[in-house]
PASEBA-1860 file (N, C-alpha, C; in nm, 3 decimals):
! residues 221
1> XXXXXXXX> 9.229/10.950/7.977/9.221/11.096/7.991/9.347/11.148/8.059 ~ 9.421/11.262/8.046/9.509/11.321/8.112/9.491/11.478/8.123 ~ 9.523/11.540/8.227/9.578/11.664/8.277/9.697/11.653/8.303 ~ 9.735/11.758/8.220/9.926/11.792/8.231/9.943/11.935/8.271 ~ 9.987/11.957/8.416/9.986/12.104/8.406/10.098/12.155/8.358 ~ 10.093/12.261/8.325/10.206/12.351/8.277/10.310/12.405/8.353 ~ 10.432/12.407/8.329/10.563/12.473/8.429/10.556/12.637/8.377 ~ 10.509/12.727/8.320/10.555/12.844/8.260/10.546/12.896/8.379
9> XXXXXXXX> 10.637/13.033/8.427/10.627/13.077/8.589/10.569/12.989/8.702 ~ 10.599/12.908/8.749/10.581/12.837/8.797/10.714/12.862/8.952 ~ 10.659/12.931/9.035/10.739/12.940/9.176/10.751/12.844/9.273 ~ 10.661/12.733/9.247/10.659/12.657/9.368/10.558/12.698/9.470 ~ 10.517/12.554/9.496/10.419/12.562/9.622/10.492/12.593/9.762 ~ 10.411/12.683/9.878/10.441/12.704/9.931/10.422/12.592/10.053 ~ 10.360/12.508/10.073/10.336/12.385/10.129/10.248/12.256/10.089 ~ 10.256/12.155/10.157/10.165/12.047/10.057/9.975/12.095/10.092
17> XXXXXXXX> 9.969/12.181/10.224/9.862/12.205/10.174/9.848/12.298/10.080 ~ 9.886/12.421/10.063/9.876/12.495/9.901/9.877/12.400/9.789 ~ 9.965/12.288/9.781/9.975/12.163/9.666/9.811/12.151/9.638 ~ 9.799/12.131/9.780/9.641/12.030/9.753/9.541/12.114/9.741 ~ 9.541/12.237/9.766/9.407/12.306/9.652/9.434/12.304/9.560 ~ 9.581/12.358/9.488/9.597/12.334/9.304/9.579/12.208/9.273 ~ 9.599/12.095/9.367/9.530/12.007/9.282/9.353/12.000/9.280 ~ 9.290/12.056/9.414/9.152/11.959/9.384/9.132/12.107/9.279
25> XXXXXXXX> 9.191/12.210/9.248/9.157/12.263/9.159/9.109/12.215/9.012 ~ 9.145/12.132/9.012/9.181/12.056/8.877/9.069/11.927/8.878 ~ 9.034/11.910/8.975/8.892/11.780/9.021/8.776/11.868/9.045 ~ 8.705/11.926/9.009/8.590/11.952/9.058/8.531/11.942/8.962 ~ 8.546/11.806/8.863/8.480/11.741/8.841/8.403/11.632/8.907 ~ 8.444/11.618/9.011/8.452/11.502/9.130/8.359/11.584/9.255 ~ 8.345/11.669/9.252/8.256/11.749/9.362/8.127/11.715/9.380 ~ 8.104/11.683/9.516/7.988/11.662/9.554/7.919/11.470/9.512
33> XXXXXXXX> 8.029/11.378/9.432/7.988/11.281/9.386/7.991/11.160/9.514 ~ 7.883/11.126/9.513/7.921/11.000/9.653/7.949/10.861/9.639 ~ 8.004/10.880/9.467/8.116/10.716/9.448/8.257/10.782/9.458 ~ 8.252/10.936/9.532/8.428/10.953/9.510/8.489/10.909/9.665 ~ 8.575/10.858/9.691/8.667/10.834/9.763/8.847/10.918/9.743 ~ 8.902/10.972/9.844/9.001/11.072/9.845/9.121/10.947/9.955 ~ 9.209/10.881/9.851/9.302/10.814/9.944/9.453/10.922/9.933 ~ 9.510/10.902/10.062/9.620/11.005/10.055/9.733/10.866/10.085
41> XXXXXXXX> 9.824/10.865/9.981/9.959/10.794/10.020/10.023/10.855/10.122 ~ 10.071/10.773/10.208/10.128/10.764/10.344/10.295/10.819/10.325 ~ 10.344/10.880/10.421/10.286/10.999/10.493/10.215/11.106/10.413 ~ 10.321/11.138/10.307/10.336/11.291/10.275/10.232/11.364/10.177 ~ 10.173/11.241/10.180/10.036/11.217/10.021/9.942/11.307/10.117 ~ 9.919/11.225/10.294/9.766/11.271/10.337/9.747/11.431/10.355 ~ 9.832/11.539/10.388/9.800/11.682/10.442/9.756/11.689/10.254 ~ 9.818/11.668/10.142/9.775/11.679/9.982/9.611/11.624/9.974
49> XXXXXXXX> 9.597/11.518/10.020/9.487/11.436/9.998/9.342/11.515/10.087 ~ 9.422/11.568/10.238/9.301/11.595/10.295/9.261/11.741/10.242 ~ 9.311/11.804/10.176/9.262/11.943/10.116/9.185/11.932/9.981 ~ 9.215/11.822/9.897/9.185/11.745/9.813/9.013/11.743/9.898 ~ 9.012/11.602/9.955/8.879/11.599/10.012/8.776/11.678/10.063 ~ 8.829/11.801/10.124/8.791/11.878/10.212/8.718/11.970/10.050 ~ 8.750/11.975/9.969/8.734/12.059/9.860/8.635/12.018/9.796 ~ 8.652/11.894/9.760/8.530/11.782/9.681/8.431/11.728/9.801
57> XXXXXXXX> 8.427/11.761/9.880/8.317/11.679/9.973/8.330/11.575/10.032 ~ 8.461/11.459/9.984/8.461/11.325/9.951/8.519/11.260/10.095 ~ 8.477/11.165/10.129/8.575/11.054/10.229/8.706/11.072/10.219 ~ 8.778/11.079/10.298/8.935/11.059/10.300/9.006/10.927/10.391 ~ 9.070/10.868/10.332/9.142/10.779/10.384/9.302/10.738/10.360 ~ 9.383/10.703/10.442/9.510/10.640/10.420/9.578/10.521/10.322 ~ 9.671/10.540/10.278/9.704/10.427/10.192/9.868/10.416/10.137 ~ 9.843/10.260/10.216/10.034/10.273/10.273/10.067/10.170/10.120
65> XXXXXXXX> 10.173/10.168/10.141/10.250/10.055/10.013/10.399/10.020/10.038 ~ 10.424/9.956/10.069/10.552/9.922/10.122/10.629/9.825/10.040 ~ 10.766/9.806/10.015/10.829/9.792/9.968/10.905/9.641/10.013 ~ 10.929/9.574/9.861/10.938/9.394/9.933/11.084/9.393/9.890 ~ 11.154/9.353/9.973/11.323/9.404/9.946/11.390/9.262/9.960 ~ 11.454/9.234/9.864/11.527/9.106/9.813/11.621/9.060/9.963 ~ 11.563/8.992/10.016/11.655/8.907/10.133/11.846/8.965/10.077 ~ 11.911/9.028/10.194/12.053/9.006/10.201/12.079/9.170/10.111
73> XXXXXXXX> 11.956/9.206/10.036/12.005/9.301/9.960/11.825/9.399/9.947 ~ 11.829/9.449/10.102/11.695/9.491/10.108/11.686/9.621/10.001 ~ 11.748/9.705/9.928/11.714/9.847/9.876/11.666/9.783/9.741 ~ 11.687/9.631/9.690/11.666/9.621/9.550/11.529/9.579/9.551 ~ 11.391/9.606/9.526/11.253/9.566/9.533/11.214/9.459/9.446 ~ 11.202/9.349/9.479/11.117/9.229/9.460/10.977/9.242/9.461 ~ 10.895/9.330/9.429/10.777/9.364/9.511/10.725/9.468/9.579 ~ 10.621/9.469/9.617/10.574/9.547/9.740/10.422/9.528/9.761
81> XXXXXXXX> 10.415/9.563/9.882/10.227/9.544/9.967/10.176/9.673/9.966 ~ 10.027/9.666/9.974/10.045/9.771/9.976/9.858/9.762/10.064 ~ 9.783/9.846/10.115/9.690/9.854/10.161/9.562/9.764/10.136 ~ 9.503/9.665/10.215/9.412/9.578/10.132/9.441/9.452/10.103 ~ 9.586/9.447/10.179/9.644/9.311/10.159/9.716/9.278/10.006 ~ 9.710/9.377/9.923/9.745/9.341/9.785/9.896/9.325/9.738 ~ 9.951/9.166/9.698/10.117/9.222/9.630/10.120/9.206/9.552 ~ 10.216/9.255/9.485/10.301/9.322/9.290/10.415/9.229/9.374
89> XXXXXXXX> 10.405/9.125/9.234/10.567/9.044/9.280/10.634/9.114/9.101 ~ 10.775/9.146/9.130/10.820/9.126/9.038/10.906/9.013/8.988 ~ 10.848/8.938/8.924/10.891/8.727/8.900/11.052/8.762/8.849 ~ 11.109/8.878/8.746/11.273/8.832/8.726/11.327/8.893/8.798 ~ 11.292/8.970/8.921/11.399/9.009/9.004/11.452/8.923/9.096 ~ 11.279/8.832/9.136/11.267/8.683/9.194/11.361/8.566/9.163 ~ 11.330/8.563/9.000/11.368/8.498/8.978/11.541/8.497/8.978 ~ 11.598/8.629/8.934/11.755/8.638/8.928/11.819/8.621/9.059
97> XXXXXXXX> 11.770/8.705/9.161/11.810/8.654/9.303/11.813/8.573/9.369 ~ 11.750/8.455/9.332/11.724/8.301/9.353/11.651/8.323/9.489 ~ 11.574/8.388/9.490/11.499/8.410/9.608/11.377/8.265/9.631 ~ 11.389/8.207/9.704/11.296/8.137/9.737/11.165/8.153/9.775 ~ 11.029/8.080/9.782/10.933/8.074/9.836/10.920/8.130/9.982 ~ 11.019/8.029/10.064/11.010/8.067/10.180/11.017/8.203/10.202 ~ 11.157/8.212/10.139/11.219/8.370/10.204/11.137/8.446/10.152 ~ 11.026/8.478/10.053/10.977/8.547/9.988/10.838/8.561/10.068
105> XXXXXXXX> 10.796/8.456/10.105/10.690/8.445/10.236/10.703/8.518/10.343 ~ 10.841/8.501/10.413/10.922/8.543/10.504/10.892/8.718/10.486 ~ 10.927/8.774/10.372/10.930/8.875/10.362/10.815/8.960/10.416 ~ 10.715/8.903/10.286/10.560/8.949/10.284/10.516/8.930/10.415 ~ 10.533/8.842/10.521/10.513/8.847/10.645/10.532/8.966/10.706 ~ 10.688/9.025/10.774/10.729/9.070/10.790/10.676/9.244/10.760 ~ 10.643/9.240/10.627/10.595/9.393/10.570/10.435/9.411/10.587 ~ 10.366/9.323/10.608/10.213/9.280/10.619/10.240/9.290/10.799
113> XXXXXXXX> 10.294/9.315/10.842/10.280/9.336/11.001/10.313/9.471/11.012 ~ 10.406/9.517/10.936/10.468/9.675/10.943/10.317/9.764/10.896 ~ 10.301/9.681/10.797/10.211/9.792/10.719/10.087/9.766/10.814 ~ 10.025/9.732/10.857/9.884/9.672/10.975/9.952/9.726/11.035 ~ 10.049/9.746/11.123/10.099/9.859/11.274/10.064/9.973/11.232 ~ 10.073/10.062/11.100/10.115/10.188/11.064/9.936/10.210/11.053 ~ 9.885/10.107/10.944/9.775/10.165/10.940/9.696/10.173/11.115 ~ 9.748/10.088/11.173/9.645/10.081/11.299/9.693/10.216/11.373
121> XXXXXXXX> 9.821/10.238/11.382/9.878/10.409/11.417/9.787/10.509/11.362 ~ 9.755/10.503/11.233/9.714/10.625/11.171/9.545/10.633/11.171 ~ 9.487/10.496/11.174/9.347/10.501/11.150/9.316/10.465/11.324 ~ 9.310/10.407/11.392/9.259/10.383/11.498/9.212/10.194/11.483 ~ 9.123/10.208/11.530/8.997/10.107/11.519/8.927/10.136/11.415 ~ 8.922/10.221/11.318/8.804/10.234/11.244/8.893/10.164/11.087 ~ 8.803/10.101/11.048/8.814/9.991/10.905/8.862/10.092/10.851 ~ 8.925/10.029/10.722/8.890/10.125/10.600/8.830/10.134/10.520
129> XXXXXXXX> 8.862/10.242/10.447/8.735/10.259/10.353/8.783/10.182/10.240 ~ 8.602/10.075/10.206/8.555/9.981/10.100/8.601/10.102/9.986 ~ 8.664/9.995/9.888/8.733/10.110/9.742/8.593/9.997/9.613 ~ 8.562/9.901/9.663/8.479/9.855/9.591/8.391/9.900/9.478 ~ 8.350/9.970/9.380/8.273/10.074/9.326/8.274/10.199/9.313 ~ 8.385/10.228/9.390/8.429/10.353/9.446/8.503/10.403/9.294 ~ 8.480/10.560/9.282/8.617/10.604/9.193/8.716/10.672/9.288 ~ 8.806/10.632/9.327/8.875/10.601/9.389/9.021/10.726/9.357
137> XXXXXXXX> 9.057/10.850/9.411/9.133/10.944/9.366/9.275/10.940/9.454 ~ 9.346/10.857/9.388/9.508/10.823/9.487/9.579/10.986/9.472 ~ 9.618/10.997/9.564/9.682/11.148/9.614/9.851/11.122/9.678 ~ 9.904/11.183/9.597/10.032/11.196/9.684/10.116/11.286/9.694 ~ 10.208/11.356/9.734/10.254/11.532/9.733/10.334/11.559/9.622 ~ 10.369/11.435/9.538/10.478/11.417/9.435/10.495/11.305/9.362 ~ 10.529/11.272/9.269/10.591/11.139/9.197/10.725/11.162/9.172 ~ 10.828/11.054/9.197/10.934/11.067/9.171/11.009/10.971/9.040
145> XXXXXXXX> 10.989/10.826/9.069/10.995/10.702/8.974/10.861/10.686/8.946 ~ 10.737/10.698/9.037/10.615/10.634/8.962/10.600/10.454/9.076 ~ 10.719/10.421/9.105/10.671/10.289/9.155/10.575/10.240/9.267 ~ 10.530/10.358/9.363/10.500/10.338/9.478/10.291/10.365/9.446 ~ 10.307/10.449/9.330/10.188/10.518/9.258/10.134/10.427/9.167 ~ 10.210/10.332/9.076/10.185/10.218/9.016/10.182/10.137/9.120 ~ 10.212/10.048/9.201/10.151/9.984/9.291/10.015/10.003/9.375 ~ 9.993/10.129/9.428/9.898/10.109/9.463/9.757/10.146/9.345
153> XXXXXXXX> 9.758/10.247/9.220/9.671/10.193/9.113/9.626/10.051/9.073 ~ 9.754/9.947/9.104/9.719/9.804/9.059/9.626/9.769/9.220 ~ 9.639/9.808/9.335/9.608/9.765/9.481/9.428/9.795/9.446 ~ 9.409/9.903/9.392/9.291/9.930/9.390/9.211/9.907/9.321 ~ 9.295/9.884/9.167/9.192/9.789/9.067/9.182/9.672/9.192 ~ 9.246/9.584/9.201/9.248/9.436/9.257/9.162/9.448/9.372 ~ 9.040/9.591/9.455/8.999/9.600/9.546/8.830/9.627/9.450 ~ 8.833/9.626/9.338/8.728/9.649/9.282/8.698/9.797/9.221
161> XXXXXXXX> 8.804/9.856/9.247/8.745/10.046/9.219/8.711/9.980/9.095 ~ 8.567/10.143/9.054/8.516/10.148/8.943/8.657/10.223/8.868 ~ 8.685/10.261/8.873/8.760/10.403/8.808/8.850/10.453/8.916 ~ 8.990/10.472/8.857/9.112/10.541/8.941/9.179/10.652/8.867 ~ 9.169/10.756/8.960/9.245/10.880/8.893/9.397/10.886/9.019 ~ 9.484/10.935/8.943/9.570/10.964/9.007/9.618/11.169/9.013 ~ 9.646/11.177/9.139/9.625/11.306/9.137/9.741/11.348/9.210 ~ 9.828/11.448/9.159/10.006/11.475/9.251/10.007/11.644/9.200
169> XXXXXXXX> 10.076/11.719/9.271/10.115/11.862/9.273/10.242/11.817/9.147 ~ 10.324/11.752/9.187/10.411/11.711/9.085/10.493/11.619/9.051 ~ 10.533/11.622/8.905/10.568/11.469/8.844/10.641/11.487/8.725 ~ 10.758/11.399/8.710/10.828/11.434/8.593/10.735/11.360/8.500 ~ 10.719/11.459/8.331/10.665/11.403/8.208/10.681/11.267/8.197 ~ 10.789/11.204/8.208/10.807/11.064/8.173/10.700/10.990/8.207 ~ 10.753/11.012/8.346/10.643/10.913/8.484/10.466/10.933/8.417 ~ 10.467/11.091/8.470/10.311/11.104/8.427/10.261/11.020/8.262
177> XXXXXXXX> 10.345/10.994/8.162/10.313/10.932/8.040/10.283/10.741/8.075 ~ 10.386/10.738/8.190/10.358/10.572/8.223/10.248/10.527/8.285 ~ 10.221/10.657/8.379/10.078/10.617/8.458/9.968/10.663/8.389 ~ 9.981/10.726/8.265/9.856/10.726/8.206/9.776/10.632/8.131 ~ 9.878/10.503/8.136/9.818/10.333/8.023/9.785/10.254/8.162 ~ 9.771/10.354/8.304/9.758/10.226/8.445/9.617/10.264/8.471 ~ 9.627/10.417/8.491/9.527/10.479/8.571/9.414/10.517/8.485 ~ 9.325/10.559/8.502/9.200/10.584/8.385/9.241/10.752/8.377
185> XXXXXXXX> 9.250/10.814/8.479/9.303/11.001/8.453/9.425/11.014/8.563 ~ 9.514/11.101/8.481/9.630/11.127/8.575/9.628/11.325/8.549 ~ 9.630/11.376/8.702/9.651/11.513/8.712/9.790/11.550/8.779 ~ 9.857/11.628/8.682/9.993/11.694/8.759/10.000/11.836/8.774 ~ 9.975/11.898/8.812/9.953/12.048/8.851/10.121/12.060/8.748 ~ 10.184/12.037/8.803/10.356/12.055/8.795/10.466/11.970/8.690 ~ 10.434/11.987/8.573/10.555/11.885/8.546/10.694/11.932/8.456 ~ 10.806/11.971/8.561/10.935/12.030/8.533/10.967/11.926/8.376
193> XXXXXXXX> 11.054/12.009/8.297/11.097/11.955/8.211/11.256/11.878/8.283 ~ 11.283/11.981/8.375/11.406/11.904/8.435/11.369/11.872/8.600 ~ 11.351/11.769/8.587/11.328/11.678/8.761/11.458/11.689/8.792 ~ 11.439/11.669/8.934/11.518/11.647/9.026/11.467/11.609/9.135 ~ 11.390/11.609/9.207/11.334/11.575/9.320/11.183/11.631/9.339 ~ 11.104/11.533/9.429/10.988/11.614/9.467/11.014/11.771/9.520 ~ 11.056/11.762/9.626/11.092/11.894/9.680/11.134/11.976/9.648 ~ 11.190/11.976/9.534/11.215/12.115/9.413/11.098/12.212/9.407
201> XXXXXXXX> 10.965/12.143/9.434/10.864/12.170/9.400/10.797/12.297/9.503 ~ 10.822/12.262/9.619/10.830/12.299/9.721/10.927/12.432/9.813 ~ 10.822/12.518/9.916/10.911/12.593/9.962/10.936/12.553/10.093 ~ 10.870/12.450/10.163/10.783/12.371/10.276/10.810/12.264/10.249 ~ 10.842/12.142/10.286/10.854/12.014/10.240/10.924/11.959/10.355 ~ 10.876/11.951/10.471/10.870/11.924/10.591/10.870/11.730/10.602 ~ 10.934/11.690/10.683/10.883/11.539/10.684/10.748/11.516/10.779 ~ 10.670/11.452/10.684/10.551/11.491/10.781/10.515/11.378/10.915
209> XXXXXXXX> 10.505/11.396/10.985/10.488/11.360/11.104/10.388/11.248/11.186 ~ 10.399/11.124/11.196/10.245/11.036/11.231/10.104/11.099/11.309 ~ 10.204/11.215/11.425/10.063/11.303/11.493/9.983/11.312/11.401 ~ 10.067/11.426/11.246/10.000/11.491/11.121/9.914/11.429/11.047 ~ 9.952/11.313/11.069/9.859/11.219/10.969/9.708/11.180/11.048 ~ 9.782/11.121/11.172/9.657/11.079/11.244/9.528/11.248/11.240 ~ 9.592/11.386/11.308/9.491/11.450/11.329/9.389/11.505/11.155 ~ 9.491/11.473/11.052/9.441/11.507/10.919/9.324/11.400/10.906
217> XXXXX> 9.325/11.245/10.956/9.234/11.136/10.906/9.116/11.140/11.049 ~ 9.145/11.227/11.134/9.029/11.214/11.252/8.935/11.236/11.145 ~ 8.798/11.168/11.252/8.662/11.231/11.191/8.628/11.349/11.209 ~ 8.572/11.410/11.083/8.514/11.533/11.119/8.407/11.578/11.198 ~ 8.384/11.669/11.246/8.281/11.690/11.334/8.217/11.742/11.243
END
């Protein structure tokens, strides 16, 4: 299934929370259901995700994915982790870099401690939320390549979700066509014929802040 929104007059959101009502605009099909789960990619996904939730009724939770960077030549990705313990190796980047076992261990170490600090920053003590059965709605303020959004779709099949929708204010056509053979529904409020950046999108596009995240994932009263 796909939703493609339309660019015709299209001004831009005025912040990622404005993003995130036009998107749960577009989900209330998902309202009121208690197999939905609302994950917001880390940072800039959660203020998108928690308006998202707040709209549909649904649980909200965090969801980091981090990036596995070829020993000696960290910007080129071998990989990445991502929430749940789950990794995406990519085997010929592995393989061309002559990256070893070890060092490749080495790595995943290393990013499996980063990513457990961040989540323990942002969530507290409290677990996360079981994606098990769950339909499971990944949120993030933008897509740019798609890689960080394809990783964690594969994180959450591999956690058991029944069903994964992916849900962004905006996304170039391309991308949104790749994640539609990953994800079961992909929603883009936004998709420019000419990309350039998330923040094109945007009049607000603030770097969002760990306070921001943590007081967006408190419990509600």
């Amino acid at each position: 299934m796909r939703t493609l929104g339309g660019s015709r007059g299209f001004r831009g959101f005025r912040d990622r929370r404005e993003a995130g009502q036009a998107v749960a605009e577009q989900l209330t099909a998902y309202r009121g259901r208690p197999d939905v789960l609302v994950l917001g990619l880390a940072r800039g996904g959660v203020p998108v995700a928690a308006e998202v939730a707040a709209a549909l009724d649904a649980p909200l939770d965090v969801f980091l994915v981090r990036k596995l960077g070829v020993p000696h030549w960290p910007e080129l990705a071998m990989g990445a982790l991502a929430s749940g313990d789950a990794v995406v190796l990519n085997d010929a980047v592995i393989a061309d870099a002559r990256v070893s076992d070890e060092q490749l261990q080495r790595v995943i170490d290393r990013e499996r401690t980063e990513l457990h600090r961040r989540e323990g920053a942002y969530r507290g003590n409290r677990p996360p939320v079981a994606v098990r059965d769950k339909t499971v709605l990944l949120v993030d303020d933008g897509i740019a390549t798609g890689a960080s959004m394809r990783v964690a779709v594969q994180a959450v099949r591999a956690g058991g979700a029944a069903a994964v929708v992916v849900a962004v204010p905006v996304a170039p056509p391309s991308v949104f066509r790749t994640l539609e053979h990953e994800a079961d529904v992909v929603v883009a409020v936004h998709t420019p014929a000419t990309f350039e950046a998330v923040g094109q999108a945007f009049v607000d596009f603030h770097q969002v802040s760990d306070d921001e995240v943590r007081a967006l994932l408190a419990p509600r009263s």
